[in-house]
C-alpha positions in Angstrom: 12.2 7.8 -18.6 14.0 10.9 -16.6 15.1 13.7 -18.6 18.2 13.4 -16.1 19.1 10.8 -13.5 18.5 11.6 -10.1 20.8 11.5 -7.3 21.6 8.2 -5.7 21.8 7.4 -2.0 22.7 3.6 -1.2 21.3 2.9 1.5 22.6 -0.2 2.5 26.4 -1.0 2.5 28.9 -2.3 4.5 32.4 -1.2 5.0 35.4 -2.8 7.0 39.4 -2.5 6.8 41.7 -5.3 6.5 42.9 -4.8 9.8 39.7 -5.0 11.3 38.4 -8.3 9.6 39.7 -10.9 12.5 36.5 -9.1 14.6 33.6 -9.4 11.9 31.6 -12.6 13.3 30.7 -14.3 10.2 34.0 -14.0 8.3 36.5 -17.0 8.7 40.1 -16.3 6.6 38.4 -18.6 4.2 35.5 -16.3 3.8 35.2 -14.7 0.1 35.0 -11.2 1.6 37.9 -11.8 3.8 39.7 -8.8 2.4 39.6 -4.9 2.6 36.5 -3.4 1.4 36.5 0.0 1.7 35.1 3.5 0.3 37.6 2.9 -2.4 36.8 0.0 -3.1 33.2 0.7 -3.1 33.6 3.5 -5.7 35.6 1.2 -8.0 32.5 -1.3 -7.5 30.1 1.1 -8.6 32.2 2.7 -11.9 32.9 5.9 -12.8 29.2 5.9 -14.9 27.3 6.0 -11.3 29.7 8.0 -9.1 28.9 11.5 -10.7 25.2 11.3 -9.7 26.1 8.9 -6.2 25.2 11.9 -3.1 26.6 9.0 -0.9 25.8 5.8 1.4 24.4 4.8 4.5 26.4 2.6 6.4 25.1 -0.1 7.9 26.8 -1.7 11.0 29.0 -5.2 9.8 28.2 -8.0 12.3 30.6 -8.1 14.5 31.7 -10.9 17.7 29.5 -9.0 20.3 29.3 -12.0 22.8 25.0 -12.8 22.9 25.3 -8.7 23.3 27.5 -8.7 26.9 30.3 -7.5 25.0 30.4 -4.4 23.4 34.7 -4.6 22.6 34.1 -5.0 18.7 30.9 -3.2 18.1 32.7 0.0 19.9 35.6 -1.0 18.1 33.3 -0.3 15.0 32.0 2.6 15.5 35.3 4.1 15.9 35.9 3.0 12.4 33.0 4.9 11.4 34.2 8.1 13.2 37.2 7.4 11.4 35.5 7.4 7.8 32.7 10.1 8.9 35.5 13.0 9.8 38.1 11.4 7.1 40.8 10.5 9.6 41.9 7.4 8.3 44.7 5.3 9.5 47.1 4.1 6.9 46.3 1.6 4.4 42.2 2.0 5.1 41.0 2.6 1.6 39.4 6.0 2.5 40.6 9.7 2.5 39.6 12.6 4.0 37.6 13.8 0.5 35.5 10.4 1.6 33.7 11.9 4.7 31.3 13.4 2.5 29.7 10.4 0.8 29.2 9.2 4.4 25.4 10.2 4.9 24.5 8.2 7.7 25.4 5.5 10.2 23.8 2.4 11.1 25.7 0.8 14.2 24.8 -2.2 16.4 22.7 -1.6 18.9 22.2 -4.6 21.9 18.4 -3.3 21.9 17.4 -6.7 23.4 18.9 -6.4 26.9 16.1 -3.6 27.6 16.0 0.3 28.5 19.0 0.5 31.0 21.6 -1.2 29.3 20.8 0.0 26.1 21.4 3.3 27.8 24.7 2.4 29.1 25.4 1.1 25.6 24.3 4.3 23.5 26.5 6.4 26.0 29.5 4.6 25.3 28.9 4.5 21.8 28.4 8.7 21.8 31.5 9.0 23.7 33.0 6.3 20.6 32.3 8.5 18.3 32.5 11.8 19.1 29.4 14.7 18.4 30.9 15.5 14.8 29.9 12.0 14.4 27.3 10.9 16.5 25.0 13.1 14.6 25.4 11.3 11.6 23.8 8.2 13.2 20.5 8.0 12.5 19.4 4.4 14.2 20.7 1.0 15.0 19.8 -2.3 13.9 20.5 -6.2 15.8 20.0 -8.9 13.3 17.1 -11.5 13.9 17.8 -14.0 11.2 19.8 -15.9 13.2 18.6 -15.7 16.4 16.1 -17.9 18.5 12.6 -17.6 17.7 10.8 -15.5 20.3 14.1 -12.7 20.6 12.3 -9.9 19.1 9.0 -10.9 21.3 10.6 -10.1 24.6 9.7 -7.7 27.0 13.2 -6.2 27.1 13.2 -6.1 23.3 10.1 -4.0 23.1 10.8 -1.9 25.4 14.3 -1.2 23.8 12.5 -0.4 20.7 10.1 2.2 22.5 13.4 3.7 23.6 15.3 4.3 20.2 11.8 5.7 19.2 11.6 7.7 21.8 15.0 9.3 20.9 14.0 10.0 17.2 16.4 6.8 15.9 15.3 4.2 13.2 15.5 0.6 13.8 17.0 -1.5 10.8 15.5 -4.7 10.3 17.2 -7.8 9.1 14.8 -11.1 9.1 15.4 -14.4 6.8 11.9 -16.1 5.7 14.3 -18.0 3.3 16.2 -19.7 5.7 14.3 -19.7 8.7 10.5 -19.8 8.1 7.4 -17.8 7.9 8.1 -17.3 12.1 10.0 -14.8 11.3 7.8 -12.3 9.2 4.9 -13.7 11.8 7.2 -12.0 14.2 8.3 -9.1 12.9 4.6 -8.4 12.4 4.1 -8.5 16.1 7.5 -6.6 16.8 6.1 -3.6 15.0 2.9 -3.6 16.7 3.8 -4.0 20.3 6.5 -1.6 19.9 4.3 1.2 18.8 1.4 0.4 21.3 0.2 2.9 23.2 2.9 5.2 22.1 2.4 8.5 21.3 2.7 9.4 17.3 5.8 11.4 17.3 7.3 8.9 19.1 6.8 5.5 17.4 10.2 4.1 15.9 10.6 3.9 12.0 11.4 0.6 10.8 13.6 0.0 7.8 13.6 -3.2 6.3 16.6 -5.0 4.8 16.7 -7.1 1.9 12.5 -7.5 1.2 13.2 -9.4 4.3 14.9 -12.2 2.1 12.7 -14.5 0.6 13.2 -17.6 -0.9 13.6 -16.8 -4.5 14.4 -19.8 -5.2 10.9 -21.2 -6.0 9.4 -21.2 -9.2 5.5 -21.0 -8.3 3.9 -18.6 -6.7 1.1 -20.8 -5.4 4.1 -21.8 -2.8 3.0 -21.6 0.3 6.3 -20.0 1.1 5.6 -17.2 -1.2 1.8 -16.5 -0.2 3.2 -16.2 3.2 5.9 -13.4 2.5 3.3 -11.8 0.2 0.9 -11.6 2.9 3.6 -10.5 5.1 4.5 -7.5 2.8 1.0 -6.1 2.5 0.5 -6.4 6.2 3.9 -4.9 7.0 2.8 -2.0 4.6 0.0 -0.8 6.3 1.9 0.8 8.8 3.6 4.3 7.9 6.3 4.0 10.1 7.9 1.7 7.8 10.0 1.2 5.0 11.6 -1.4 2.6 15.1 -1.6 0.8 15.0 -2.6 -2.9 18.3 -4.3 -1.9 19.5 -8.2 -1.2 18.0 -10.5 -3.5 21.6 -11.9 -5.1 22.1 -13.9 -2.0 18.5 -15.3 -2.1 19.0 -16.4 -5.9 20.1 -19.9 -6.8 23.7 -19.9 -7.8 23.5 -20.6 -11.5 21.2 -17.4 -11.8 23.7 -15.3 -10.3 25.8 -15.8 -13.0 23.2 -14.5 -15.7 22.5 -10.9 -16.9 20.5 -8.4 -15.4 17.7 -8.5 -17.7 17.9 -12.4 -16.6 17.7 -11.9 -12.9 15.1 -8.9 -13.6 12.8 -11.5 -15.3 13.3 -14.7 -12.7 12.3 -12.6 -9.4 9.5 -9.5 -10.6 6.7 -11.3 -9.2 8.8 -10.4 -6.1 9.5 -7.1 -7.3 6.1 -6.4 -8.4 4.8 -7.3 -4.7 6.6 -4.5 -2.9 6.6 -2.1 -5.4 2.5 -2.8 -4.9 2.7 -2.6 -1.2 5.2 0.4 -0.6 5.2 1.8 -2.9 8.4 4.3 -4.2 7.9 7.0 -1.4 8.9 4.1 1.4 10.7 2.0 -1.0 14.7 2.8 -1.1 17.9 1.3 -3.3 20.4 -0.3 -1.5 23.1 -2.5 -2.9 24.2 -4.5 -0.2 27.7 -4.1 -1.4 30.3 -6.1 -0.9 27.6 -8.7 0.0 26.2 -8.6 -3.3 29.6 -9.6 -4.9 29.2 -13.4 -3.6 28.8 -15.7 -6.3 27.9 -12.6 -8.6 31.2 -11.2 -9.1 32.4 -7.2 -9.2 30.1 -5.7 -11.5 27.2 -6.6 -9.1 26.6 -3.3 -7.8 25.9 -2.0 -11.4 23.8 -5.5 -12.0 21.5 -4.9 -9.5 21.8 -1.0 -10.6 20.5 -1.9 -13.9 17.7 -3.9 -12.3 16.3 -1.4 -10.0 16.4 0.8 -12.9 14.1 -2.2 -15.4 11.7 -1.8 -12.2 11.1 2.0 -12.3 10.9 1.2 -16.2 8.3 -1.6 -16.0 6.4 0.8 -12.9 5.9 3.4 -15.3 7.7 5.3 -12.3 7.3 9.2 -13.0 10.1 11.6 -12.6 9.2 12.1 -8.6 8.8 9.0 -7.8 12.1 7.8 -9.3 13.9 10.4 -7.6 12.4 9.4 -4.3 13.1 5.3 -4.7 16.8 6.5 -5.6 17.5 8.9 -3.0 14.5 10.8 -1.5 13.2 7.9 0.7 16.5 7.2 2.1 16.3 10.8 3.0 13.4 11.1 4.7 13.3 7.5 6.7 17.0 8.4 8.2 16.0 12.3 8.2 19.8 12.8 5.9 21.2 15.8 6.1 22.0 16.6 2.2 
């Protein structure tokens, strides 16, 4: 165990005002996180025992209506809400102040990296004039989400060669698959993603991929002779290989079946560490990062699921015999380095 606990970065949360929630693309008025959930809300989820040593978050763009990408209305509309947290101007009623903009690290917006190199352009302009330079600097990559769209999106030419451009221009890309839900296609995919976007590019130059949420696996099997688990096991070690990326420790409440939700950490711990043990084995805690994936955690698990999965990612350092170092990197210092954080 640490003599003292390092300094946490999440890497992975997502924050929206109330105001703002008719434009989120997943959330119907029925929708259990169809209310505010802001930076102080997010420190109330986290408690007063985690804050002292929380440096801050990374926040990751919300999934908003953007039209198949051809309209851009609520993903600028977006990152002016992250200008407004990142230089604490809030409007009334947002659930930030302006003693917030320091836990704000780094930004994640959408980014429509599918319709190829000149619109992506016109895109990334609009978004720099959005936010401003105070703000734009905090913005250290983009990510589209794949899990729900056809098979084949992240194969085509335009794709890649939107990739090649964010590496180009130092960004990361943020990576958000589904094996669970969609199939082994999509980690047989992402595989090839990764390697046609770096071929025949120059070192410096090849884009950093961050992946979300062990790229959500179906922990919802008991043996791990399924095949589904052989194929995302295979898929981690494969992914791993390459330098250029990294995996968030984040995501795995929305993968469990509900009754487990509802158990203790020591409970959950126990149910998915041949997961655990997998990419802990493949990355390693120098590319391996903690992320919440607050307020998405808090479905079906309730408010004290940020310091649930806390307490988990802390049994895995534990059980990994993690030393000092490394603990301080999976906490904070890889979050660092893949999105180059200025703290």
């Amino acid at each position: 165990m640490p003599t003292s606990t390092p300094p946490i970065i999440d890497s992975h949360i997502h924050l929206y005002p109330s105001s703002e929630i008719p434009s989120l693309a997943w959330c119907p008025p029925s929708h259990p996180l169809a209310s505010q959930h802001s930076v102080t809300e997010y420190l109330a989820a986290a408690g007063p025992a985690a804050t002292p040593n929380l440096s801050g978050f990374v926040l990751i763009e919300s999934d908003r209506h953007n039209a198949s990408s051809a309209d851009w209305t609520a993903p600028l509309q977006e990152v002016a809400w992250m200008r407004r947290l990142a230089t604490g101007a809030p409007r009334e009623g947002e659930g930030h102040s302006a003693a917030d903009a320091r836990l704000c690290l780094g930004l994640v917006p959408w980014t429509p990296v599918l319709l190829g190199p000149e619109k992506l352009g016109a895109y990334l302009e609009a978004a720099e004039e959005e936010a401003g330079p105070e703000t734009w600097r905090l913005v250290k990559g983009f990510r589209y989400l794949l899990q729900d769209k056809e098979n084949g999106t992240a194969l085509g030419e335009g794709f890649i060669e939107g990739l090649k451009v964010l590496g180009r221009r130092g960004y990361v890309f943020d990576v958000g698959v589904d094996q669970h839900r969609r199939g082994r296609v999509q980690l047989e995919e992402l595989v090839e993603m990764i390697d046609r976007a770096h071929e025949g590019v120059e070192e410096g130059e090849k884009l950093v991929f961050v992946l979300n949420h062990l790229c959500k696996p179906d922990l919802t099997i008991l043996n791990q002779t399924d095949p589904s688990f052989i194929a995302w096991r295979t898929a981690m070690f494969t992914l791993s290989k390459c330098r250029k990326t990294y995996m968030k420790l984040s995501g795995c409440f929305a993968e469990l079946p509900d009754k487990l939700k509802e158990r203790s950490a020591e409970d959950i711990f126990s149910a998915i560490l041949p997961w655990l043990a997998v990419v802990v084995a493949a990355f390693g805690p120098s590319r391996l990062m903690f992320g919440s994936d607050w307020p998405v955690c808090t479905v079906g698990v309730g408010e004290e699921s940020w310091k649930k999965w806390h307490r988990i990612v802390d049994m895995v350092c534990d059980l990994a015999g993690l030393s000092e170092q490394d603990q301080a990197m999976l906490w904070g210092g890889t979050a660092k380095e893949a999105y180059k954080l200025e703290c």
